[in-house]
Each structure stands twice: as structure tokens, then as C-alpha cells.
CHARMM-style PDB file with segment names, atoms N, HN, CA, C and O in Angstrom:
ATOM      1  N   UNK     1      25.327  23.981 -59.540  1.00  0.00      PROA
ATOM      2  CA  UNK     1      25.635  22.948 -60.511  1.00  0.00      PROA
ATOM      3  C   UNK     1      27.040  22.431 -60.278  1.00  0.00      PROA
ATOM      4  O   UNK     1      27.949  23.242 -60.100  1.00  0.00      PROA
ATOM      5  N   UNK     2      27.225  21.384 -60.272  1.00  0.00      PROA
ATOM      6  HN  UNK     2      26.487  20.725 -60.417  1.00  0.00      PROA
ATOM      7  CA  UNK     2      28.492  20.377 -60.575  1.00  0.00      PROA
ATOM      8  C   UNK     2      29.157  20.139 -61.925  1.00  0.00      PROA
ATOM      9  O   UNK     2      29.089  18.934 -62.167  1.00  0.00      PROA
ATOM     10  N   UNK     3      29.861  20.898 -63.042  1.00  0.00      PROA
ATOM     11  HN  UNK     3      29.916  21.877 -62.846  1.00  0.00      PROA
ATOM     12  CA  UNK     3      29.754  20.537 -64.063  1.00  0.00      PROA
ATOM     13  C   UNK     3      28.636  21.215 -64.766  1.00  0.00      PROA
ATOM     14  O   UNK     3      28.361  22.414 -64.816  1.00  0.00      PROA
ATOM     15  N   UNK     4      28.018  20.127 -65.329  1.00  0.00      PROA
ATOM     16  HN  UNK     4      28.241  19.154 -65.289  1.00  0.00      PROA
ATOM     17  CA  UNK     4      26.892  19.745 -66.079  1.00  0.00      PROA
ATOM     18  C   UNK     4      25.997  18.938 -65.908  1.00  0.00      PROA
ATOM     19  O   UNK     4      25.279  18.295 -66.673  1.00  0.00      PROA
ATOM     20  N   UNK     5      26.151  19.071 -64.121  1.00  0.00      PROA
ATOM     21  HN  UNK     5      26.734  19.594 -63.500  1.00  0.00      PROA
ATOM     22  CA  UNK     5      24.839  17.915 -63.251  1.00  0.00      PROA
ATOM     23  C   UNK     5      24.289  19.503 -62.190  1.00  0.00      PROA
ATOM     24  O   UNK     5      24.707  20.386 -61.441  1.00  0.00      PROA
ATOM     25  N   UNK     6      23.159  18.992 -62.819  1.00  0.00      PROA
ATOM     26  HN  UNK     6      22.819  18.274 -63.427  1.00  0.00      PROA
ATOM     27  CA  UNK     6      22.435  20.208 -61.427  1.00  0.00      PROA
ATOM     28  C   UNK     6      21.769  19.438 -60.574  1.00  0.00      PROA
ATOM     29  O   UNK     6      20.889  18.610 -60.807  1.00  0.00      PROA
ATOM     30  N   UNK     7      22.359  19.841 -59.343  1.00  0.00      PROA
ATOM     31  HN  UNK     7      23.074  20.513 -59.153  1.00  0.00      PROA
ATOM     32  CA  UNK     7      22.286  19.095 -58.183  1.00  0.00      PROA
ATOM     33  C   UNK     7      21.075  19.628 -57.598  1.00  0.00      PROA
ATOM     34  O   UNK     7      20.359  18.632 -57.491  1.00  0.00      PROA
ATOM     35  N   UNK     8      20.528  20.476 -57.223  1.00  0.00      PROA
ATOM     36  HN  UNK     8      21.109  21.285 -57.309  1.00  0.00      PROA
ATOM     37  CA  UNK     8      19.095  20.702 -56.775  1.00  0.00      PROA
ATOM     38  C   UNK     8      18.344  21.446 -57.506  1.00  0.00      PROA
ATOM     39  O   UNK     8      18.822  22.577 -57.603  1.00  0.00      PROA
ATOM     40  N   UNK     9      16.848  21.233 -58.367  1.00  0.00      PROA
ATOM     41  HN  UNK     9      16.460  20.315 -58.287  1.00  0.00      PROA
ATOM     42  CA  UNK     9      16.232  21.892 -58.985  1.00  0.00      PROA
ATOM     43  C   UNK     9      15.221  21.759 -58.871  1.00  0.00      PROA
ATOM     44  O   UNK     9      14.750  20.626 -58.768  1.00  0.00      PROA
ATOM     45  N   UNK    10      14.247  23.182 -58.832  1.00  0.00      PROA
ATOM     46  HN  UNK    10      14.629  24.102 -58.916  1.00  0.00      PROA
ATOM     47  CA  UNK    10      12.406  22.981 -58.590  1.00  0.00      PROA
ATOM     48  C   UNK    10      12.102  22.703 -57.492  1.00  0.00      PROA
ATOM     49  O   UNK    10      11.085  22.063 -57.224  1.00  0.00      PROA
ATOM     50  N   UNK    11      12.922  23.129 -56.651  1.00  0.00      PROA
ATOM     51  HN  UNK    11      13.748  23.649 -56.869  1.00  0.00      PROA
ATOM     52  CA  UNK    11      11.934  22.616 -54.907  1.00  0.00      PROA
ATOM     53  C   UNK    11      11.469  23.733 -54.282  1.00  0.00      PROA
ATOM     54  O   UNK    11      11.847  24.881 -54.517  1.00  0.00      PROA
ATOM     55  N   UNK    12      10.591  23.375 -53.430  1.00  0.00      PROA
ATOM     56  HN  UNK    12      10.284  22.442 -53.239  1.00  0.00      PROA
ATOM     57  CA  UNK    12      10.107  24.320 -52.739  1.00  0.00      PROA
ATOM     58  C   UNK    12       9.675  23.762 -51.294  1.00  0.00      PROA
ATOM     59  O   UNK    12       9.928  22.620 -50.910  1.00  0.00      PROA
ATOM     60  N   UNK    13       9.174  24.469 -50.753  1.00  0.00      PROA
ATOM     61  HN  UNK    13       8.968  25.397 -51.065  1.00  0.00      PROA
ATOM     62  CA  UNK    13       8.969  24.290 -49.092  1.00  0.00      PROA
ATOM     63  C   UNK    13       9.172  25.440 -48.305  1.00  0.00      PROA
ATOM     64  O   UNK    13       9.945  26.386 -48.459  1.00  0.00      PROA
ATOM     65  N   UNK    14       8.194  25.144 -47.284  1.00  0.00      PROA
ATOM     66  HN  UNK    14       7.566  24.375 -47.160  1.00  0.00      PROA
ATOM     67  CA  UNK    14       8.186  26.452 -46.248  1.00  0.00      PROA
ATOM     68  C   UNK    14       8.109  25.806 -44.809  1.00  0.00      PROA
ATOM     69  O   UNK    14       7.310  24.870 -44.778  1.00  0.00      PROA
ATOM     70  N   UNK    15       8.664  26.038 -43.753  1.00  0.00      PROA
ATOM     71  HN  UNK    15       9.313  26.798 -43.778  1.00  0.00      PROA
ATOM     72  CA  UNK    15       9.039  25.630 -42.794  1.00  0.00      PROA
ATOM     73  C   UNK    15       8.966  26.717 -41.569  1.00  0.00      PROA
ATOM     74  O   UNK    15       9.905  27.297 -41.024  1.00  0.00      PROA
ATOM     75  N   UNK    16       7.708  26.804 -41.333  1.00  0.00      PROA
ATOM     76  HN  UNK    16       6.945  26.333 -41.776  1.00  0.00      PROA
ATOM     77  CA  UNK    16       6.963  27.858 -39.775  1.00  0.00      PROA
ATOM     78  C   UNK    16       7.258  27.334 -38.413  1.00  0.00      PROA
ATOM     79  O   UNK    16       7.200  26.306 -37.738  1.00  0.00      PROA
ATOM     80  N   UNK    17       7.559  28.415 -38.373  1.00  0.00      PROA
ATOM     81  HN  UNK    17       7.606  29.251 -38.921  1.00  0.00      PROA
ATOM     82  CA  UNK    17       8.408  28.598 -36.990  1.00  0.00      PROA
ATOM     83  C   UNK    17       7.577  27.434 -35.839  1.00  0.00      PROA
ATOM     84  O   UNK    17       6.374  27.597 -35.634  1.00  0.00      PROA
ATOM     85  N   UNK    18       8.289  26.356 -35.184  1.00  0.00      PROA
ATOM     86  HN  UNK    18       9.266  26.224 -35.350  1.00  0.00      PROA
ATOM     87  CA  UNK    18       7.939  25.731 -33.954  1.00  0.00      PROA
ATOM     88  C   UNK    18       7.611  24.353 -34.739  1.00  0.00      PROA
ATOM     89  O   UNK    18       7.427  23.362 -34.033  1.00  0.00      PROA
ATOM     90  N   UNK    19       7.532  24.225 -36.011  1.00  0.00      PROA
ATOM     91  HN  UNK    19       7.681  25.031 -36.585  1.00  0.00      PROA
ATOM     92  CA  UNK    19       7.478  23.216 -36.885  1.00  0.00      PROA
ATOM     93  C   UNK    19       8.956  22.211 -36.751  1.00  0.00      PROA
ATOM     94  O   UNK    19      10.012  22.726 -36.383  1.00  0.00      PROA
ATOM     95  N   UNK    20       8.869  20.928 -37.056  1.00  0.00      PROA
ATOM     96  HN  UNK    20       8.011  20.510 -37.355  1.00  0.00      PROA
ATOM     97  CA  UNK    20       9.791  20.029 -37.341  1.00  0.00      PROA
ATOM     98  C   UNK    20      10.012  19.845 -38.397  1.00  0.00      PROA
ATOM     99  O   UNK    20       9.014  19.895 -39.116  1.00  0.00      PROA
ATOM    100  N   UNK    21      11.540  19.498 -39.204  1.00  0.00      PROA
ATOM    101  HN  UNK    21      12.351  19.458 -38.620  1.00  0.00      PROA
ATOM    102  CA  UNK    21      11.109  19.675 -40.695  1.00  0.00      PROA
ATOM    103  C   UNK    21      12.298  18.476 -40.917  1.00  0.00      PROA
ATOM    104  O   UNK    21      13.438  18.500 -40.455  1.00  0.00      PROA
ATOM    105  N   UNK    22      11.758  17.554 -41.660  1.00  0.00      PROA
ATOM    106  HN  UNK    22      10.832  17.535 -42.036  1.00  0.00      PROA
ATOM    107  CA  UNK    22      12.806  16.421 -41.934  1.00  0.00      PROA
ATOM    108  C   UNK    22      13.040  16.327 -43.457  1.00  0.00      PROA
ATOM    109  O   UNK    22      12.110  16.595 -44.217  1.00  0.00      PROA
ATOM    110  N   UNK    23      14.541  15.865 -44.044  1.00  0.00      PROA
ATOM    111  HN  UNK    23      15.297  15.647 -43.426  1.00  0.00      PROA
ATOM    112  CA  UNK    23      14.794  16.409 -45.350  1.00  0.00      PROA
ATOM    113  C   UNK    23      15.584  15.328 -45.599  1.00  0.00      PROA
ATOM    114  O   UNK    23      16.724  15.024 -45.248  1.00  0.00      PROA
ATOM    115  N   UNK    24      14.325  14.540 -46.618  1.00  0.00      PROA
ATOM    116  HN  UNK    24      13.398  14.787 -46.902  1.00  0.00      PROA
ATOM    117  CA  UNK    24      15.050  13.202 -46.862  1.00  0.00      PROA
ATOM    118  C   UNK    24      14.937  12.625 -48.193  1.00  0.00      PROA
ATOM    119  O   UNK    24      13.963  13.092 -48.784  1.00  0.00      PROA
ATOM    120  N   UNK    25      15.701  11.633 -48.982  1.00  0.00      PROA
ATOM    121  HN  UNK    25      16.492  11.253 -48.502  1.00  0.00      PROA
ATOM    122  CA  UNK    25      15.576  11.518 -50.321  1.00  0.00      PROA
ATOM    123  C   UNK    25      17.207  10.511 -50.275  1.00  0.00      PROA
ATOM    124  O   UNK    25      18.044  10.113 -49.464  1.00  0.00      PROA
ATOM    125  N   UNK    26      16.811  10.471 -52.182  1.00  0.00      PROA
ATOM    126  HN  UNK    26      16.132  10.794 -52.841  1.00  0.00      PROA
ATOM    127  CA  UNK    26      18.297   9.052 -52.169  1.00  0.00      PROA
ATOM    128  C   UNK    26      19.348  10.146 -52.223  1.00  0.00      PROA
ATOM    129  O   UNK    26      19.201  11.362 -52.349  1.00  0.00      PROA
ATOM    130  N   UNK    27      20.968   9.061 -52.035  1.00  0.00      PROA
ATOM    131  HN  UNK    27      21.087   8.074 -51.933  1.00  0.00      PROA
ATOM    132  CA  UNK    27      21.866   9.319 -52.228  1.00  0.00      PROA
ATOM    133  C   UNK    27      22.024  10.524 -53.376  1.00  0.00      PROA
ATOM    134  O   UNK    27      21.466  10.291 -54.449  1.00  0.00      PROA
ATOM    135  N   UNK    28      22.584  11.520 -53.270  1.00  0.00      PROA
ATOM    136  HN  UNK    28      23.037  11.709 -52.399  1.00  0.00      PROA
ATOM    137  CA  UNK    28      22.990  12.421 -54.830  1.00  0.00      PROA
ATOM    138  C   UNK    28      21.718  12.965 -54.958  1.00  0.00      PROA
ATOM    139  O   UNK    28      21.515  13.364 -56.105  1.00  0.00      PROA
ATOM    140  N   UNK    29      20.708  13.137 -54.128  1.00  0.00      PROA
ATOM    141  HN  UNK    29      20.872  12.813 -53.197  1.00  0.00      PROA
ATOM    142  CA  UNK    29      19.776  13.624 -54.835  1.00  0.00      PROA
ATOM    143  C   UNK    29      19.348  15.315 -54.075  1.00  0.00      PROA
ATOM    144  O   UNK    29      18.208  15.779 -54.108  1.00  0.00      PROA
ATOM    145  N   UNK    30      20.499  15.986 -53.461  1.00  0.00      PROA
ATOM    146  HN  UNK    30      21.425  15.609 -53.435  1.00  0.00      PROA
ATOM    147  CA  UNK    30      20.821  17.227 -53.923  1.00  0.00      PROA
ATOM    148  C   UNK    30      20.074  17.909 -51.988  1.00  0.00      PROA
ATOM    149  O   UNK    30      19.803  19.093 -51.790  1.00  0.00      PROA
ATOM    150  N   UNK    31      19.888  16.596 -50.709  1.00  0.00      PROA
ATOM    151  HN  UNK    31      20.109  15.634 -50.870  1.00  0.00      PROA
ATOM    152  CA  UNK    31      19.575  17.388 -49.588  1.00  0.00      PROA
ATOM    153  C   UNK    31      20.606  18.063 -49.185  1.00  0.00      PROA
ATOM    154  O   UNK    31      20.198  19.125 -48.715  1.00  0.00      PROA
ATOM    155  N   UNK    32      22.041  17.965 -49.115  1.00  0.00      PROA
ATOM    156  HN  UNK    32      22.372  17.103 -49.497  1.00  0.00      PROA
ATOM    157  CA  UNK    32      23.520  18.751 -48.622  1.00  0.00      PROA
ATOM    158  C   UNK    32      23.595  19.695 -49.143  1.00  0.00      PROA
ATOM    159  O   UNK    32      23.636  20.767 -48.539  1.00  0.00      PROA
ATOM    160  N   UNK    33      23.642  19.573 -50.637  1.00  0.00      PROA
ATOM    161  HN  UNK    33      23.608  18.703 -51.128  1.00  0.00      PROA
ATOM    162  CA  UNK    33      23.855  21.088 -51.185  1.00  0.00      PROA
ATOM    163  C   UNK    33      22.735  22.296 -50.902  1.00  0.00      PROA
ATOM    164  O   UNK    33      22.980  23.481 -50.675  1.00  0.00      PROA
ATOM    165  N   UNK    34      21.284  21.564 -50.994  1.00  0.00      PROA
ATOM    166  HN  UNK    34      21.086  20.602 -51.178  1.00  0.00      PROA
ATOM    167  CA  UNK    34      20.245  22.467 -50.389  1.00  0.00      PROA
ATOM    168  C   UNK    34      19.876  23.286 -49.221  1.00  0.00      PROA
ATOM    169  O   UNK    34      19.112  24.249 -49.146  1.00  0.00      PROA
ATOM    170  N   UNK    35      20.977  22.367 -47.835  1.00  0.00      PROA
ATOM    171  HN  UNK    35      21.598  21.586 -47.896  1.00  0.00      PROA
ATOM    172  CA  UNK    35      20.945  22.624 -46.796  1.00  0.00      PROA
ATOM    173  C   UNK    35      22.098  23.906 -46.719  1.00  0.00      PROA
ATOM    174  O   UNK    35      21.999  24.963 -46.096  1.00  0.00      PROA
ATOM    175  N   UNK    36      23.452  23.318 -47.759  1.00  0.00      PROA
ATOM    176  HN  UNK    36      23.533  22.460 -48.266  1.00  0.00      PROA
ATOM    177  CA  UNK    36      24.279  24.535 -47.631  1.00  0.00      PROA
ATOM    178  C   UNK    36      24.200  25.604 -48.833  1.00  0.00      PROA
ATOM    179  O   UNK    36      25.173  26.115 -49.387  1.00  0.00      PROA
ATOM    180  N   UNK    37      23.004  25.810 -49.087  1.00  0.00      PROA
ATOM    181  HN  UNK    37      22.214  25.395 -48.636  1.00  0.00      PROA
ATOM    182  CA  UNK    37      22.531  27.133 -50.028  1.00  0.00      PROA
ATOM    183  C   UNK    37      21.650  27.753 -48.874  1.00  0.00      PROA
ATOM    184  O   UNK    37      21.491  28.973 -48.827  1.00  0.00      PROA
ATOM    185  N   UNK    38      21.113  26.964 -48.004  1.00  0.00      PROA
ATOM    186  HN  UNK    38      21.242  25.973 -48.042  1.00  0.00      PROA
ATOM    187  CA  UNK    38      19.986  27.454 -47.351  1.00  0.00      PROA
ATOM    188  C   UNK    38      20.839  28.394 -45.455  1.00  0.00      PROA
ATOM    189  O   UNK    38      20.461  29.108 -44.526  1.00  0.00      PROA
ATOM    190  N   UNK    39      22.027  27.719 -45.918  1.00  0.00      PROA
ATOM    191  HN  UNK    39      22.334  27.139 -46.672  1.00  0.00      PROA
ATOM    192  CA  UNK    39      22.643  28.303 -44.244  1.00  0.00      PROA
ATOM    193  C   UNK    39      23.635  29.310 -44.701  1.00  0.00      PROA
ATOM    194  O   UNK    39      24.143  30.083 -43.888  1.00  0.00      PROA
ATOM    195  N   UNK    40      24.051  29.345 -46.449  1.00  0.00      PROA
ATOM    196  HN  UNK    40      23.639  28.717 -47.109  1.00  0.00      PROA
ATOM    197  CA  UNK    40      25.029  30.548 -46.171  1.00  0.00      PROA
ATOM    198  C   UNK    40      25.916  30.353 -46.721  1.00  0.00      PROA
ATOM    199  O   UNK    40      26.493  31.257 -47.326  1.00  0.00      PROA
ATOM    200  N   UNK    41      26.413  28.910 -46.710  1.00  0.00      PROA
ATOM    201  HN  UNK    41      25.945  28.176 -46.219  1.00  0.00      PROA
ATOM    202  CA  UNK    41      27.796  27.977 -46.967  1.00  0.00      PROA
ATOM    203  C   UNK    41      27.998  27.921 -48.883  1.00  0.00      PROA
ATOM    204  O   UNK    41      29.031  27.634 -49.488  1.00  0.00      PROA
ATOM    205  N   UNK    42      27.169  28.151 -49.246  1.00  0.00      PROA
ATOM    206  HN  UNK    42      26.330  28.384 -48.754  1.00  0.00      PROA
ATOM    207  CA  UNK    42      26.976  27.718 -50.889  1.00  0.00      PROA
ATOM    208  C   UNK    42      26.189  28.892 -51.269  1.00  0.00      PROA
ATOM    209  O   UNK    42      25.317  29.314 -50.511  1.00  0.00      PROA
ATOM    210  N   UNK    43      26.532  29.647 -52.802  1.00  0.00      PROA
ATOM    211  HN  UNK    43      27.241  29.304 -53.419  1.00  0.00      PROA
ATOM    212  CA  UNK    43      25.366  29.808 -53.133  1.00  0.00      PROA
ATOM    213  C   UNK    43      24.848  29.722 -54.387  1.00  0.00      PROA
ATOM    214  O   UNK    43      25.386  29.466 -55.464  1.00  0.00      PROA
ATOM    215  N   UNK    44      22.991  30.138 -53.903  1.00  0.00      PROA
ATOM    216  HN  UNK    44      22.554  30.346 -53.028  1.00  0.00      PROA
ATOM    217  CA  UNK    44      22.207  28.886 -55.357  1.00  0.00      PROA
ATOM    218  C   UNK    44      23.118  30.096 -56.906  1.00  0.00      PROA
ATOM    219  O   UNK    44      23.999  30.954 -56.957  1.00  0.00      PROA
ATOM    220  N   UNK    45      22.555  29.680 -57.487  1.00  0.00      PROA
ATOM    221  HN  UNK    45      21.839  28.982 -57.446  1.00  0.00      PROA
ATOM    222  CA  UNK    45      22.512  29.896 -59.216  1.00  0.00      PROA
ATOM    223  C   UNK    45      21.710  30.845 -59.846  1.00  0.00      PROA
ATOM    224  O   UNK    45      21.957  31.733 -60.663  1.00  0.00      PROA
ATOM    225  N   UNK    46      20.582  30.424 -59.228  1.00  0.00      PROA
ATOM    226  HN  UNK    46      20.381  29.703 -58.565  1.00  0.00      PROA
ATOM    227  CA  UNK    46      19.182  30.578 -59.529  1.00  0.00      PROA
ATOM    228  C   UNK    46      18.137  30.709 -58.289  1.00  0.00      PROA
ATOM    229  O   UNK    46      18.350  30.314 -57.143  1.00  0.00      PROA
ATOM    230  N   UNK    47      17.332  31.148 -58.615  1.00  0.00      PROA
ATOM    231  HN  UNK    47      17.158  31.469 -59.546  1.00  0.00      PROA
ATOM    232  CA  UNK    47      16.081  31.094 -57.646  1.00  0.00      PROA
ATOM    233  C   UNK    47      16.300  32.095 -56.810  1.00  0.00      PROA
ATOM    234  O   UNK    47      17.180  32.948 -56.933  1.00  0.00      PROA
ATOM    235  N   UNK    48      15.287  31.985 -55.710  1.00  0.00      PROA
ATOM    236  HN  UNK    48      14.572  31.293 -55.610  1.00  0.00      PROA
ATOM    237  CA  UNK    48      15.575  32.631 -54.647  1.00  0.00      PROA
ATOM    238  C   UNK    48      14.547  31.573 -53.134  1.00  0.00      PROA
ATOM    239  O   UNK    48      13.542  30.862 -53.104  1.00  0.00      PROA
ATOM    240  N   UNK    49      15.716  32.136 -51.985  1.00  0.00      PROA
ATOM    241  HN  UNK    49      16.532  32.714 -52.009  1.00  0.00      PROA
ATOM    242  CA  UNK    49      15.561  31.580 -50.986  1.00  0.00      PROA
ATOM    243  C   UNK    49      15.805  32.308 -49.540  1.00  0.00      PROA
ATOM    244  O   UNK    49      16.746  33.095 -49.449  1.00  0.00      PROA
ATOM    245  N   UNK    50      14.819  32.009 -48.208  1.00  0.00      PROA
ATOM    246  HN  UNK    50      14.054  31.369 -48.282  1.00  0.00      PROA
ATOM    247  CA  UNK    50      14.911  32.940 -47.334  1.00  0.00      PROA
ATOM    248  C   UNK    50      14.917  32.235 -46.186  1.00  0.00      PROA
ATOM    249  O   UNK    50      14.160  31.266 -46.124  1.00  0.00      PROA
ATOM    250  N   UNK    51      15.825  32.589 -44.954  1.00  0.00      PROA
ATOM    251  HN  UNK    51      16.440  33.376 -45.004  1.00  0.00      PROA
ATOM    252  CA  UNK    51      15.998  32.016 -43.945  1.00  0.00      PROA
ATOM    253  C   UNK    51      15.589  32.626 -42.387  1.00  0.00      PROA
ATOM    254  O   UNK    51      16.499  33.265 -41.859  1.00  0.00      PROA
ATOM    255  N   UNK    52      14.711  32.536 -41.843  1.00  0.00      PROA
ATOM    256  HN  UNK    52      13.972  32.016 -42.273  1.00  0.00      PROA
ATOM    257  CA  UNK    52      14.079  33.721 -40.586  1.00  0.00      PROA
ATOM    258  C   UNK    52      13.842  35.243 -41.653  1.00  0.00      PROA
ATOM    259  O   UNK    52      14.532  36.216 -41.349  1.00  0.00      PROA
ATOM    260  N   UNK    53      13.097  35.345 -42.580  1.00  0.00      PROA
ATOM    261  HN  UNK    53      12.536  34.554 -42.827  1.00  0.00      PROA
ATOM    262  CA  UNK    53      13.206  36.597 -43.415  1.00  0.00      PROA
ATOM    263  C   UNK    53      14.527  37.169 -43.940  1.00  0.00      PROA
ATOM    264  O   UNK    53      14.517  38.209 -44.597  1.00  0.00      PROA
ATOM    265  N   UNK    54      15.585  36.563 -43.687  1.00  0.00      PROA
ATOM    266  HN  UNK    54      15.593  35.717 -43.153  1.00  0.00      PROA
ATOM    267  CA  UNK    54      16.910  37.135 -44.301  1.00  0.00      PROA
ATOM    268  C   UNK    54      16.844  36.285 -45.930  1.00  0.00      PROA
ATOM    269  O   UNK    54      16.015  35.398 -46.132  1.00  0.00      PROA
ATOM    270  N   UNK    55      17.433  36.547 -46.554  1.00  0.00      PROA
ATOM    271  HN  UNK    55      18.106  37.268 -46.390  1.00  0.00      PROA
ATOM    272  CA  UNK    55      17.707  36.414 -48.217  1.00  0.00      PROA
ATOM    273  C   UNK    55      19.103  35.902 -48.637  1.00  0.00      PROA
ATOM    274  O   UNK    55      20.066  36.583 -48.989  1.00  0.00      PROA
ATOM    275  N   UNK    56      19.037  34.906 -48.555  1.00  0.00      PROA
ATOM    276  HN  UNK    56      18.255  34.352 -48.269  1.00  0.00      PROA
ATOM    277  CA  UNK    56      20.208  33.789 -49.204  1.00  0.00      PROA
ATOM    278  C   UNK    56      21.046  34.576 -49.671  1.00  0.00      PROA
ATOM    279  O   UNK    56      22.149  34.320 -49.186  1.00  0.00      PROA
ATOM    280  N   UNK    57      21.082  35.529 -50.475  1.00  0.00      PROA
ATOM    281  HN  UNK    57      20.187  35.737 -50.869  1.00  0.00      PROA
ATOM    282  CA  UNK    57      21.910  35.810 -51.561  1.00  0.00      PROA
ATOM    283  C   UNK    57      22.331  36.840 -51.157  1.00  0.00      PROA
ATOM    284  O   UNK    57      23.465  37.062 -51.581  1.00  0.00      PROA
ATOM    285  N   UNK    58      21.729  37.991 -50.179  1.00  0.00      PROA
ATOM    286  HN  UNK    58      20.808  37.812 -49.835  1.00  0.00      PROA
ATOM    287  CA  UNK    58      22.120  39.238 -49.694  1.00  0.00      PROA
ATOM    288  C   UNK    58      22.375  39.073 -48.220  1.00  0.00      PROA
ATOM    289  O   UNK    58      23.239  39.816 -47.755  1.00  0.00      PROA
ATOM    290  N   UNK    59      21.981  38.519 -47.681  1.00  0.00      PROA
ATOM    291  HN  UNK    59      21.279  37.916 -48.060  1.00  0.00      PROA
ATOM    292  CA  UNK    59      22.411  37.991 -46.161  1.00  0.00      PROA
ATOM    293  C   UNK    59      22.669  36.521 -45.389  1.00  0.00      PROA
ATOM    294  O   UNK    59      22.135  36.078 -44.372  1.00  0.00      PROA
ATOM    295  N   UNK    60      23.592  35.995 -46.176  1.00  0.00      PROA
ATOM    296  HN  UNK    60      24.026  36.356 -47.002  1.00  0.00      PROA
ATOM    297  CA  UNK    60      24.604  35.028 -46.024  1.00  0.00      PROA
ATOM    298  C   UNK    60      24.639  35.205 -44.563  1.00  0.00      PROA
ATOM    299  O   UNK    60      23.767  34.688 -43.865  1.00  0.00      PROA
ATOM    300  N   UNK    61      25.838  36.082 -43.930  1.00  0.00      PROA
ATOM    301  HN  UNK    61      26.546  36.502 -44.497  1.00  0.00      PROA
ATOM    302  CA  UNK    61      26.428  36.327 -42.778  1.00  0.00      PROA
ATOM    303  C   UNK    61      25.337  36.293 -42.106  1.00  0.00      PROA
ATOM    304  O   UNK    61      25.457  35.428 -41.238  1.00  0.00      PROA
ATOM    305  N   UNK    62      24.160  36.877 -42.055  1.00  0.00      PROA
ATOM    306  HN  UNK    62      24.063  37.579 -42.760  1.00  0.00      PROA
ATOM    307  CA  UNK    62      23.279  36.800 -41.343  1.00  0.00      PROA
ATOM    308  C   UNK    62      22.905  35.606 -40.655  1.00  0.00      PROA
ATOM    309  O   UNK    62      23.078  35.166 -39.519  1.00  0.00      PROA
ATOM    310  N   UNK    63      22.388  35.256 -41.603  1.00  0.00      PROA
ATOM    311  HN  UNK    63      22.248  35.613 -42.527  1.00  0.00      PROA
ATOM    312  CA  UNK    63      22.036  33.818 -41.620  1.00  0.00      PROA
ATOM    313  C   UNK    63      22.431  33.098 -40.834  1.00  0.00      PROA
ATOM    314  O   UNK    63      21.699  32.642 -39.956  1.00  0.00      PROA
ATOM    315  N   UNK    64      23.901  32.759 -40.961  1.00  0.00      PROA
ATOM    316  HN  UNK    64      24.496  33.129 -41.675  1.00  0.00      PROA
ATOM    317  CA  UNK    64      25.017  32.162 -40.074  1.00  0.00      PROA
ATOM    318  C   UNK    64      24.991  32.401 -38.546  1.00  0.00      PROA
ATOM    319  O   UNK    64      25.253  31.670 -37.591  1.00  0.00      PROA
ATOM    320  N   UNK    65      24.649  33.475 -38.636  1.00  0.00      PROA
ATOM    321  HN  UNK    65      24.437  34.069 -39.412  1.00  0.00      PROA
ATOM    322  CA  UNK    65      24.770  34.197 -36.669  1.00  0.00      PROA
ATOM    323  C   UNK    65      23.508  33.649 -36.450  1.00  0.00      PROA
ATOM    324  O   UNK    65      23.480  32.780 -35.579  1.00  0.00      PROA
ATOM    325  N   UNK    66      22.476  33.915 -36.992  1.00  0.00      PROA
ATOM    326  HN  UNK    66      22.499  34.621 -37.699  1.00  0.00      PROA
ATOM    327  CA  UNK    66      21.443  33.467 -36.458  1.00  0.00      PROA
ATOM    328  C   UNK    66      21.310  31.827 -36.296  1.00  0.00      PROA
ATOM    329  O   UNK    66      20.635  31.598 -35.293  1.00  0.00      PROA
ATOM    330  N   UNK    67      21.823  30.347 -37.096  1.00  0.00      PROA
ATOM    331  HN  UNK    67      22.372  30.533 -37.911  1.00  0.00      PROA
ATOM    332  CA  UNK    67      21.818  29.639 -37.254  1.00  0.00      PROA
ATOM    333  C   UNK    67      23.231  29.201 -36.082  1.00  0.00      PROA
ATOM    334  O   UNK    67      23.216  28.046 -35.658  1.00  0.00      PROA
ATOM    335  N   UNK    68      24.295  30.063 -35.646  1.00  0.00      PROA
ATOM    336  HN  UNK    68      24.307  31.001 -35.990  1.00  0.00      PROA
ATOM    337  CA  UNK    68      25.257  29.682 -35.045  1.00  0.00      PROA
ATOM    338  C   UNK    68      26.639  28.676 -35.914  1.00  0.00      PROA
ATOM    339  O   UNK    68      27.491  27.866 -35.550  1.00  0.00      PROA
ATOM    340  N   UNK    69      26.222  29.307 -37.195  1.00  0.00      PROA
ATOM    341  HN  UNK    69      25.530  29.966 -37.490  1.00  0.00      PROA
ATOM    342  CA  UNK    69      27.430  28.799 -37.975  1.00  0.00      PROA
ATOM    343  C   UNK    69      28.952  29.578 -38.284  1.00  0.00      PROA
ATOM    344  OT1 UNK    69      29.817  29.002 -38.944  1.00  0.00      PROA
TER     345      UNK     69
END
């Protein structure tokens, strides 16, 4: 959240391996922050989220090595 603006809420998606995955929508409507909850850089609030089987919230660092961030 920003304030008292929540910037990404209720999404979902799954993205299998060898797949292309394009992530698009208007201005402000919350793909940056999603991308940096999803690599490590941010984290969510709420929910839960997983990257090659690692876990947003407990393996951040992970994430990163594997992604090359």
C-alpha cells in the first residue's frame, strides 16, 4: 500500500515453466509494484506468492540469485 491507495489487489496467475508471460494494464494500475513483490525487491502485505517454488516472504534472496538480481 501507498498511504491509503492499495496498489495491487486480488490477482492471481500462474506462469509454467517454458511459457511467455506478458503483464500489461493502465498507468498506476499496480504491474511494477507486482513485479517487485514478485522478484524480492518489495514486500506484499498480504497474500502469498511463489517464484521457481521459493516463497516471497521467506526467500527473497533466493529469488534474486535465481532471477540474477
Amino acid at each position: 500500500m501507498f498511504g491509503d491507495f492499495t496498489a495491487v489487489d486480488a490477482i492471481t496467475f500462474e506462469v509454467k515453466k517454458g511459457e511467455i508471460f506478458g503483464f500489461l494494464g493502465a498507468n498506476g494500475a499496480g504491474k511494477t509494484t507486482a513485479m517487485k513483490m514478485l522478484i524480492g525487491i518489495s514486500t506484499p502485505t498480504s497474500g502469498e506468492a511463489q517464484v521457481a517454488g521459493f516463497d516471497v516472504y521467506k526467500n527473497a534472496e533466493d529469488i534474486k540469485k535465481i532471477l540474477g538480481i
